[in-house]
N, C-alpha and C positions, 0 to 999 in steps of 0.2 A: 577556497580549496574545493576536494571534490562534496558531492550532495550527499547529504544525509536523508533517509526517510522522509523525515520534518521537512527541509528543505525541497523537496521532490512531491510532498504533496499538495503546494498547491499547484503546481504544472503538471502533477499526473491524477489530480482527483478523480475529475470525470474518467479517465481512461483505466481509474483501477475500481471505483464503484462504481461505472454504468458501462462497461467495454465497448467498445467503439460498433457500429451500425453500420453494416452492410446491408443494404436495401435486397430483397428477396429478385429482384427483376434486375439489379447490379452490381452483384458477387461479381468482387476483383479476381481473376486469377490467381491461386495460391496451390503452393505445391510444397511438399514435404519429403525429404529424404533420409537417412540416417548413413553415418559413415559407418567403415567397419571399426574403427575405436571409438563408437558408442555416440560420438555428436551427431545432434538431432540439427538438422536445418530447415525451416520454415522461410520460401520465398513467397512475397507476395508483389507481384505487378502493380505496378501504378506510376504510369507513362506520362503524367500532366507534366512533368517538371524534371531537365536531364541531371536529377539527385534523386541522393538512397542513402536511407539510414540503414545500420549496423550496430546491430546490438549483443553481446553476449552474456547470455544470462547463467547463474549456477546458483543450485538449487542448493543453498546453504544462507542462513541469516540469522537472527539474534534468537528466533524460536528455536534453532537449534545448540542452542550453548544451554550453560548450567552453571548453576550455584558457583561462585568464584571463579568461574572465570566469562565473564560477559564482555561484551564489547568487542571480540576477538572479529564478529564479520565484519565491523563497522573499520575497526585500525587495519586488518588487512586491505579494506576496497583501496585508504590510503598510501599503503606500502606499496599497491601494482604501478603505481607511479613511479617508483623510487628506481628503478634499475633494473636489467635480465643480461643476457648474455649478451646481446649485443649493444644496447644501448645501456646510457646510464640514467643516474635521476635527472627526470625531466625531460629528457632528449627526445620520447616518444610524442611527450603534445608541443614540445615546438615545432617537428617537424611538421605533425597536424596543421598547427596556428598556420605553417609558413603555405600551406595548402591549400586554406583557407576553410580550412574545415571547424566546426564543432564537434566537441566532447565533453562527454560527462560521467561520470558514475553516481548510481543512489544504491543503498544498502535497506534492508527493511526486515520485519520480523521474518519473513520467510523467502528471500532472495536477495543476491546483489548481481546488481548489472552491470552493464559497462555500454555505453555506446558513442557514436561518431555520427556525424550527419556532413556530408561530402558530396563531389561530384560524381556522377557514375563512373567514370572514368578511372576515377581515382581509391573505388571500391580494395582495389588489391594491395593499396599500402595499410588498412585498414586492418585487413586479413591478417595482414605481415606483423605488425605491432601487434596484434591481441593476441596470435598465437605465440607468439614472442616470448610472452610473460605468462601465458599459460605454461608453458614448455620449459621454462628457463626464469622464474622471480629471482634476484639476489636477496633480499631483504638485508642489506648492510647495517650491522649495528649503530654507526656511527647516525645515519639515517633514520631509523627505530627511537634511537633516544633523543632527536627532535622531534619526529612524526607524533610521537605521543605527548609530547607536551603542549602542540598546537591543536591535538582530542582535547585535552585538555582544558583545555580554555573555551573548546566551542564547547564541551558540554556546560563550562561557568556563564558563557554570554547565551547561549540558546534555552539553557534549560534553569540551571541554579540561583540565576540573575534574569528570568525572564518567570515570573507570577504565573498564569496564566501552564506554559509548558511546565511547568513543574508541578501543579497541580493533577496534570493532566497526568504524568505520570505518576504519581501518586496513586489515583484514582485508578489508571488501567496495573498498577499492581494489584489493589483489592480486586479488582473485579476480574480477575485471571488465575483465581486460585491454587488452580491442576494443570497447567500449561506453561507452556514455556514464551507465553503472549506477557506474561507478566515481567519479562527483562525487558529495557529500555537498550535500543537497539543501539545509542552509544554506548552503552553500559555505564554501571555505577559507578561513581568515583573511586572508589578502596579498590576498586579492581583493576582501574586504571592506574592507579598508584604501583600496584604492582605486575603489572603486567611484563613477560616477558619475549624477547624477539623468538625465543623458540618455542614459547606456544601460540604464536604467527608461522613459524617454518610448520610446525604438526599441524596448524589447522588447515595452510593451504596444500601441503602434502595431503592431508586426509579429503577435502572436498572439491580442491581447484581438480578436476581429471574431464576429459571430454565426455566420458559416462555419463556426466554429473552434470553435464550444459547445454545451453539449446542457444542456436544462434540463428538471427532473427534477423532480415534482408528485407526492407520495403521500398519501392521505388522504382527508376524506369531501369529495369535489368530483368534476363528472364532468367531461369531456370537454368539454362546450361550453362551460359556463362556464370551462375554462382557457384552450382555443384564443381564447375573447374577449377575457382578460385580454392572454393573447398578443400578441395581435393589435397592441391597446392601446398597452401598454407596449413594445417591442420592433419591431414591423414596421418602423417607420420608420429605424431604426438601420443603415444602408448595408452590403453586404457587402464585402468587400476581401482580394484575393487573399494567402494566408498563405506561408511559405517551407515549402519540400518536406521533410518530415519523415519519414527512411526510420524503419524497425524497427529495436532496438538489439540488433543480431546480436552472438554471441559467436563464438569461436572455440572449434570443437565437442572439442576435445581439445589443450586451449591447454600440458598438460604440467604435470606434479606442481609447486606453489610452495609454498614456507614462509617464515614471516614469524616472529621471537623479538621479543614487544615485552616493556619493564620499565612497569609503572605503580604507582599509586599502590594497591595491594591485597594482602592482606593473603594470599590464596589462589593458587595457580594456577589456571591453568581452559584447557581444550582448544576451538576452534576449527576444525573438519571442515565444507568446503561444495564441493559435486561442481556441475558447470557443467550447466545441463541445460534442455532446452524449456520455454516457459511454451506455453498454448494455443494463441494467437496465431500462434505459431510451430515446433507439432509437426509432425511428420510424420503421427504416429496420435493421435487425443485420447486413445486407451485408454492411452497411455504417461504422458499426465498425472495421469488420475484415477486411475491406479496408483500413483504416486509420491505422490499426497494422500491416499491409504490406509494406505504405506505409512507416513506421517508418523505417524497415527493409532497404526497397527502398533507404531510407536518409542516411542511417546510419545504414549498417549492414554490416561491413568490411571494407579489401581496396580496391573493386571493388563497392562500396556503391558511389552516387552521388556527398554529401558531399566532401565526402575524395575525391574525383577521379575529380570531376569536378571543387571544388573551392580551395582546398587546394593543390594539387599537380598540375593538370590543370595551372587555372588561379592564381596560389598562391596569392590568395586573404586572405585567412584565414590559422592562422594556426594550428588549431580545430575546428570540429565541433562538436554538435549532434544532437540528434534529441529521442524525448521520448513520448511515450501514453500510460496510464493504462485506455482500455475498458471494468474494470468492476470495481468499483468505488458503491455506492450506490445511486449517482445521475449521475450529467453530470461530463463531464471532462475536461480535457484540453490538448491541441495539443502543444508541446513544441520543440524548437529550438534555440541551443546556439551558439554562435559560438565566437573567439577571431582574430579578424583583425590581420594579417600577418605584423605589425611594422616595420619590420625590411626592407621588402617592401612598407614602407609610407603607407599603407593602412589604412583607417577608420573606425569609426564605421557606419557611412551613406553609405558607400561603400560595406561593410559587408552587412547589410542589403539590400542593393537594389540587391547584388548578389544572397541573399538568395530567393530574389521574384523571380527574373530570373527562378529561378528552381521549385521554386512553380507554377509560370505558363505556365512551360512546362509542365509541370503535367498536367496542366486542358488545355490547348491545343492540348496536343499529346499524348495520350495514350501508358505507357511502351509496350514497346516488348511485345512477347508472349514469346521469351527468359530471357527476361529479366525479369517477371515476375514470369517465372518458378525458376528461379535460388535464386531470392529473396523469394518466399516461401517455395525453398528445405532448405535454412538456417533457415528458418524460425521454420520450420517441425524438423530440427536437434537441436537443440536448444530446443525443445518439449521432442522429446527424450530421449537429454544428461538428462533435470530433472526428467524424468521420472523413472531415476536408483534412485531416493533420496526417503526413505518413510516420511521423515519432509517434503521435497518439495509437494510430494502428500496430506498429510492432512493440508499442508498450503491452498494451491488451495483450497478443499475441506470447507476447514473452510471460506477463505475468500469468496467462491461462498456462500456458503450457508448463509453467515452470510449478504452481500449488499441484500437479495430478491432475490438471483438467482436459481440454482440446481447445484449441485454436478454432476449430469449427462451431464454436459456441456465439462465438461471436457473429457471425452471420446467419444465427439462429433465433438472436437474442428480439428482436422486433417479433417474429411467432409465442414466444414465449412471453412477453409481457402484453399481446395483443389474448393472451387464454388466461390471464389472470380475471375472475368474476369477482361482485360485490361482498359474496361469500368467503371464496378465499380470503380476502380483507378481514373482514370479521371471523375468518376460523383462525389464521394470523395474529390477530390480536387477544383473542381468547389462549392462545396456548400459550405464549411465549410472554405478556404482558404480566405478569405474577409478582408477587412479591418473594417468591422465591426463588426467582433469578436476579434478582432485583441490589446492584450496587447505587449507595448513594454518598455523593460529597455534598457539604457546603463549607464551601469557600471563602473566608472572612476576611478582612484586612485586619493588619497585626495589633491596629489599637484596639480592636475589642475582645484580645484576648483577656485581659484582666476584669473584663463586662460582668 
């Protein structure tokens, strides 16, 4: 079926924590326009190949649901399938398939998407179907009350019956106290139990509206030929006032938590995530692209500290990692996992007091100026390599634009980790490093709960 978050991150990691690199000497052409019922459109040139993806994005996702009723953006991305006024269930991606095109949708805390990757040519059936079901969803009951049974079941084989995600979720509920980061973007089971087809018709009446969407064109087509299609498909589609959507603020020092879960796994393994700014919502950007360096710093290779320092080193562990997404639509979170080295009697209290070791060399002694180079030349390749993708480009493009950010960030983004200093690093790690940001799991397998 269509992607969920989970599903969509690992084909959109790089392009949602390190946004895609346009080199300062080869800014692709990119252009922006707005209709008059409020859709944003962002074309960007890129002639290599006669295909263009298409993407619509709306600015609605699991951060914005509440208490009972969760789950609602993930079962709607599913229902846009099911039927509109012209077409019925399914009718839109066979005609796609028979194209030859690709499509897909992902859903995530703070957006769900939609897109097709096709011929240029074939840009305007594209147009035709998405505004389709903008304009016109059926949401058929009969359709609703299978759709959510097949939720169902992915949240039992993805999450309930998979160790590992379920933990994770677990964890990013503690560590999301004040924010709406804390729903799991399927939503919880009891919710899905009862969930109802018309609060899918209220939720896509209240956020599916052009106001509310940005739609994202990469590939060999230019600007007037979109703004026509545009125009075409989509102008006539009404705009209508959305509900007021703050930022999903944390609390800046919500106080040390720990969470003991037993699962179905064979290993222990450590759970470390510090509560910290996403872009959106910094005070200084240099605090972010500090913190996306330093991820690098942890955990970008086998000359990364992690690897180098506790697992091969001190074989204290024998994994780690280390993850941050600094553009998110509110704050974020600073994450570190790691699995004790067993087989060297290692712990999980071991594990972690190693993991602080390195956390406070950080805020004690400031990386090299070698060592800093080297961690943001991978950094910068890694920029690069997504740079060859035109999905990866209007993924960025969509997800900046869709948290409150610009598009133009993205071809910003090599200046802005090229001005992070040794210092920023270590004032980086000093602020944010705390124990009172500070959530922690350990995660046991189920025989040792009776231990």
């Amino acid at each position: 079926m269509k992607a969920t978050a989970r599903q969509a991150a690992g084909l959109l990691f790089c392009a949602l924590c390190l946004p895609t690199l346009a080199l300062a000497a080869d800014n692709q052409p990119t252009h922006e326009f707005t209709l008059d019922n409020g859709l944003k459109v962002v074309v960007r040139e890129d002639h290599r190949a006669p295909v263009v993806v298409s993407q619509l994005w709306y600015k609605v996702g699991s951060s914005y649901e509440t208490s009972g009723q969760t789950g609602l953006s993930h079962a709607l991305e599913h229902m846009m399938f099911k039927g509109s006024r012209k077409l019925g269930p399914g009718e839109a991606s066979r005609i796609l398939r028979e194209l030859g095109a690709e499509e897909n949708a992902f859903t995530s805390d703070d957006y769900t998407a939609y897109y097709q990757v096709l011929a240029r040519d074939r840009l305007g059936v594209a147009f035709e179907l998405e505004a389709d079901r903008l304009a016109s969803l059926k949401l058929p009951p009969e359709e609703f009350s299978r759709e959510i049974e097949v939720i169902k079941e992915e949240r039992r084989l993805r999450t309930d019956d998979k160790p590992t995600a379920k933990a994770f979720e677990r964890f990013k509920a503690m560590a999301y106290p004040a924010s709406g980061y804390h729903i799991p973007t399927i939503g919880w089971m009891a919710d899905l139990n009862r969930m109802k087809v018309e609060e899918l018709r209220h939720w896509y009446e209240s956020w599916y509206v052009p106001n509310n969407a940005t739609l994202v064109v990469v590939g060999d087509v230019t600007p007037d030929e979109v703004k026509g299609l545009a125009e075409r498909y989509f102008a006539g589609i009404p705009k209508r006032d959305v509900p007021p959507a703050k930022k999903p603020l944390e609390l800046a020092t919500p106080g040390e938590r720990r969470l003991t879960l037993h699962v179905r796994t064979q290993l222990p393994s450590l759970l470390m995530g510090f509560n910290v700014p996403g872009l959106a919502t910094a005070k200084d950007a240099r605090q972010v692209h500090a913190l996306r360096l330093i991820s690098t710093l942890l955990d970008g290779g086998y000359s990364a500290r992690l690897s180098s320092r506790l697992e091969r080193g001190e074989e204290l562990v024998s994994g780690a990692s280390a993850w941050y997404d600094g553009f998110p639509r509110g704050d974020s979170l600073f994450v570190i996992s790691a699995t004790p080295n067993v087989q060297k009697g290692k712990t999980l209290e071991q594990t972690e007091a190693g993991i602080w070791r390195q956390l406070e060399d950080l805020k004690n002694t400031p990386p090299s100026a070698d060592e800093l180079k080297r961690v943001r030349a991978q950094a910068i390749a890694d920029l690069v390599y997504q740079r060859d993708s035109i999905t990866s480009q209007a993924t960025t493009i969509g997800q900046l634009e869709t948290v409150g950010l610009s598009w133009k960030l993205m071809d910003q983004d090599l200046a802005a980790l090229e001005a992070v200093t040794p210092a920023d690093i270590q004032a980086a790690a000093k602020t944010f490093f705390t124990r009172d940001r500070l959530s922690v799991a350990h995660i046991l397998p189920e025989e040792a709960r009776n231990e």
